[in-house]
C-alpha positions in Angstrom: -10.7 14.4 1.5 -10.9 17.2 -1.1 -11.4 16.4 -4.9 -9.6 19.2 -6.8 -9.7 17.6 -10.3 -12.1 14.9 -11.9 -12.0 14.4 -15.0 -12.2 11.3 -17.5 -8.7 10.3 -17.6 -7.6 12.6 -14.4 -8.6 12.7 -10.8 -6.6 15.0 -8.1 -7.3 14.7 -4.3 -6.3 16.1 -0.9 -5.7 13.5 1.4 -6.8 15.7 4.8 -4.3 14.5 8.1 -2.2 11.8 5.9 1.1 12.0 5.3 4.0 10.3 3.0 2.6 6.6 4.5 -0.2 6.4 3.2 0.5 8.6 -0.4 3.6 6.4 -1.3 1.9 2.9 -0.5 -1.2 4.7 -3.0 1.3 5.8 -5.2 3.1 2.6 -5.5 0.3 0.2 -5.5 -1.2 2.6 -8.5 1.3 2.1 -10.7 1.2 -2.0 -10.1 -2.2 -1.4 -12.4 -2.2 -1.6 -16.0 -4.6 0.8 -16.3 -2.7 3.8 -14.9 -0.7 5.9 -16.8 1.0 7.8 -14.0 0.1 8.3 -10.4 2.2 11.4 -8.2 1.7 12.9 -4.8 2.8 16.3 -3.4 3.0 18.1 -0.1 3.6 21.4 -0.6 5.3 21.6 3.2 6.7 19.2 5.0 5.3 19.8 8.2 1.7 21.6 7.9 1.4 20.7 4.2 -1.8 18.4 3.1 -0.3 15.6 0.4 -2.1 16.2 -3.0 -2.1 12.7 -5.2 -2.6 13.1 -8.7 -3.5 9.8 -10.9 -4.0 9.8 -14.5 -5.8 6.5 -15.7 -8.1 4.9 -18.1 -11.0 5.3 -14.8 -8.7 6.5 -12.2 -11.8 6.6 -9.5 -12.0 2.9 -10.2 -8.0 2.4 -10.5 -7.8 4.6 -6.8 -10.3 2.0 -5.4 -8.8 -0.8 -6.4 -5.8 0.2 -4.9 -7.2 1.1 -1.3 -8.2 -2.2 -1.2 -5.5 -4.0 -2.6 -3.9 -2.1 0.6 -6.0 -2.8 3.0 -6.0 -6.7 2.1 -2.0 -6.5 2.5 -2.8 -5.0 5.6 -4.8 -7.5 6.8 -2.3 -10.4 5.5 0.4 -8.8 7.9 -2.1 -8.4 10.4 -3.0 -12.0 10.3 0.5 -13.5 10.4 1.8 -11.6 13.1 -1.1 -12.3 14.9 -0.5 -16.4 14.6 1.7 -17.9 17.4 4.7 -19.1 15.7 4.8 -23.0 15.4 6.6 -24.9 19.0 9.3 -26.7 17.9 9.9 -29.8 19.4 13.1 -31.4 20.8 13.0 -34.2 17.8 12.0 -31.4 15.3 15.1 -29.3 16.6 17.3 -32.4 16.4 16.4 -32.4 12.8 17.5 -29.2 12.1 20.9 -29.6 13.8 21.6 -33.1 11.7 20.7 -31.0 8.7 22.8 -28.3 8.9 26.0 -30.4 10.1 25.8 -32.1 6.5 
């Protein structure tokens, strides 16, 4: 990671070896905080280009921390409940169901 721009209100990174993935989720969990004016990414090529993400914020090191880990908990949520075995149903439980749906 590269810091191009760090100012009060303004920070500018290079994201080295990401891509859109990562910049959008940032980009989109940014702008879920009230604090952040406007948040933006850019890769100059589409292939061999290194995304560039721009946030402007009342502390937008603080706002661009929060939302790594606002990501990284989602993250873990989906990790978790694909991880669970899904619930057996039994034969009375899927009798259940049938009446249920007839009605």
């Amino acid at each position: 990671m590269k810091i191009i721009k760090d100012t009060k209100n303004e920070l500018e990174i290079e994201i080295t070896g990401e891509s859109h993935t990562l910049c959008n989720a940032l980009r989109k969990t940014l702008m879920e905080d009230k604090d952040v004016e406007s948040a933006a990414y850019i890769m100059e090529h589409p292939i061999i280009g290194e995304p560039k993400l721009y946030v402007k914020a009342k502390n937008p090191r603080k706002s661009l921390k929060k939302a790594a880990e606002t990501i990284k908990k989602r993250c873990d949520e989906l990790k978790k409940e694909i991880s669970t075995p899904p619930k057996k149903t039994t034969k009375k439980t899927k009798a259940k169901s049938k009446s249920k749906s007839k009605k």
